[in-house]
C-alpha positions in Angstrom: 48.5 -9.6 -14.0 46.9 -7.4 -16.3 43.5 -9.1 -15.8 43.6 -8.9 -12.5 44.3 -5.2 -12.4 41.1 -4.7 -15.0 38.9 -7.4 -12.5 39.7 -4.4 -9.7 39.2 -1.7 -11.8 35.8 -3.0 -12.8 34.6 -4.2 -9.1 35.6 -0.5 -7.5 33.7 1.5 -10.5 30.8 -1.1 -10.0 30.4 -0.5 -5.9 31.1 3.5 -6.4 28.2 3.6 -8.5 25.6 1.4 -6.0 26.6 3.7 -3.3 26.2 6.3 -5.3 22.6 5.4 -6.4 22.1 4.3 -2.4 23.2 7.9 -1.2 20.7 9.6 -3.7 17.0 8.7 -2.4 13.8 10.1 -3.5 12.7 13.2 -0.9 9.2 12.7 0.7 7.9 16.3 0.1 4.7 17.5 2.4 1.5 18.5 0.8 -1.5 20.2 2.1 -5.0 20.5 0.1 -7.8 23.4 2.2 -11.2 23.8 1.2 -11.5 27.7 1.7 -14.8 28.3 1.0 -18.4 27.4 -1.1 -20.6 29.4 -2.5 -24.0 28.5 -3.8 -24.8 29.1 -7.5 -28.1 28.0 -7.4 -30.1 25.5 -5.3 -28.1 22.3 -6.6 -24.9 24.0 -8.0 -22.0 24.9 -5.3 -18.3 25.9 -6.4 -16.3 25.3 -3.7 -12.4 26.7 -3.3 -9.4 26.2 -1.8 -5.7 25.4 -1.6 -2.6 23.6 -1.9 0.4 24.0 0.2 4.1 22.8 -0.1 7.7 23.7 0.3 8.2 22.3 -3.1 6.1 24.6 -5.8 6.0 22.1 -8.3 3.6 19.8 -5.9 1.1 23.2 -5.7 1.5 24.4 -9.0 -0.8 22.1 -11.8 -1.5 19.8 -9.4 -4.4 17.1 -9.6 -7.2 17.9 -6.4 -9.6 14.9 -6.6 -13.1 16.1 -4.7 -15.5 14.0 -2.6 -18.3 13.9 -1.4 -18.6 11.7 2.0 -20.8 8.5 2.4 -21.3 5.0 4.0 -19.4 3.1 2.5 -17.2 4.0 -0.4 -17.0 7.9 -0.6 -18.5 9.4 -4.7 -15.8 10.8 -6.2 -17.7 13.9 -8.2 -14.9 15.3 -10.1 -11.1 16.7 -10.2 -9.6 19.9 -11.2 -6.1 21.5 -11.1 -4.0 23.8 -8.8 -3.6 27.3 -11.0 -0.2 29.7 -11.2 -1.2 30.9 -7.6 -1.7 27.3 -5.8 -5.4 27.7 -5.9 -8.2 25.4 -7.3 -11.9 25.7 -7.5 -14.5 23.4 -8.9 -18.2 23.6 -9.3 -20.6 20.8 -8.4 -24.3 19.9 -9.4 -26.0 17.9 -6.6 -29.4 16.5 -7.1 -29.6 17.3 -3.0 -28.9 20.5 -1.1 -26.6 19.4 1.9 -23.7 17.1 2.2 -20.1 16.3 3.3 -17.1 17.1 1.3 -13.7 16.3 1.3 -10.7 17.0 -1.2 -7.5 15.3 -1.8 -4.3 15.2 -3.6 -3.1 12.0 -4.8 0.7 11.2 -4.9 2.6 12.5 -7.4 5.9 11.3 -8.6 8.4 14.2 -9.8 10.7 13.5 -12.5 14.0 13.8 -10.5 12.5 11.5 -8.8 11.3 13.3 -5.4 7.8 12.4 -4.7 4.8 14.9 -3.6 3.2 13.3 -0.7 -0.6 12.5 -0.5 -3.2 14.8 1.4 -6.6 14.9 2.3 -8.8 17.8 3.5 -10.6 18.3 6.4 -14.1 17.8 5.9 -16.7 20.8 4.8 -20.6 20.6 5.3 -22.6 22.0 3.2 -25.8 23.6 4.9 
């Protein structure tokens, strides 16, 4: 009798914690990553600016924006910088040419209470 009391006891606590684990998914937060604005520096250096955007701050704030430039085939990656205090990133660029097509993104980010940051890319910018 007594083990088939514990047997119970053991089954209920073991499907009270899979629906518990069931009932707490992961949120799929929205992001947004805006290239603002360029400026030229000299004839091959640009710093281009922009934002990130997101209900959650902690997918703007210190976030990774991952800069390309656009070509056929695979896309260049030329670098990466982070999202500052205020959501804003800028990054400065050395091109051995004088126009292109840019593009930022922000890559997935996993959050450690497990909610994860959603993926974004930019709208393209041309540079002159």
């Amino acid at each position: 009798m007594k083990r088939l009391i514990a047997t119970g006891t053991a089954g209920a606590i073991a499907l009270a914690l899979v629906a518990g684990v069931a009932s707490a998914e992961a949120a799929k937060i929205p992001s947004e990553v805006k290239i603002e604005g360029w400026g030229g520096l000299s004839a091959s250096e640009v710093r281009a600016w922009g934002s990130i955007s997101s209900p959650k701050r902690k997918c703007r704030v210190g976030r990774k924006v991952v800069h390309f430039e656009q070509r056929p085939g695979p896309d260049k990656r030329i670098g990466f910088t982070f999202g500052d205090s205020f959501s804003n990133w800028t990054l400065q660029y050395t091109f051995a040419f004088e126009t292109g097509v840019l593009y930022a993104t922000v890559p997935r980010q996993k959050l450690r209470n497990g909610d994860v940051c959603k993926a974004a890319k930019s709208s393209t910018f041309v540079l002159p």
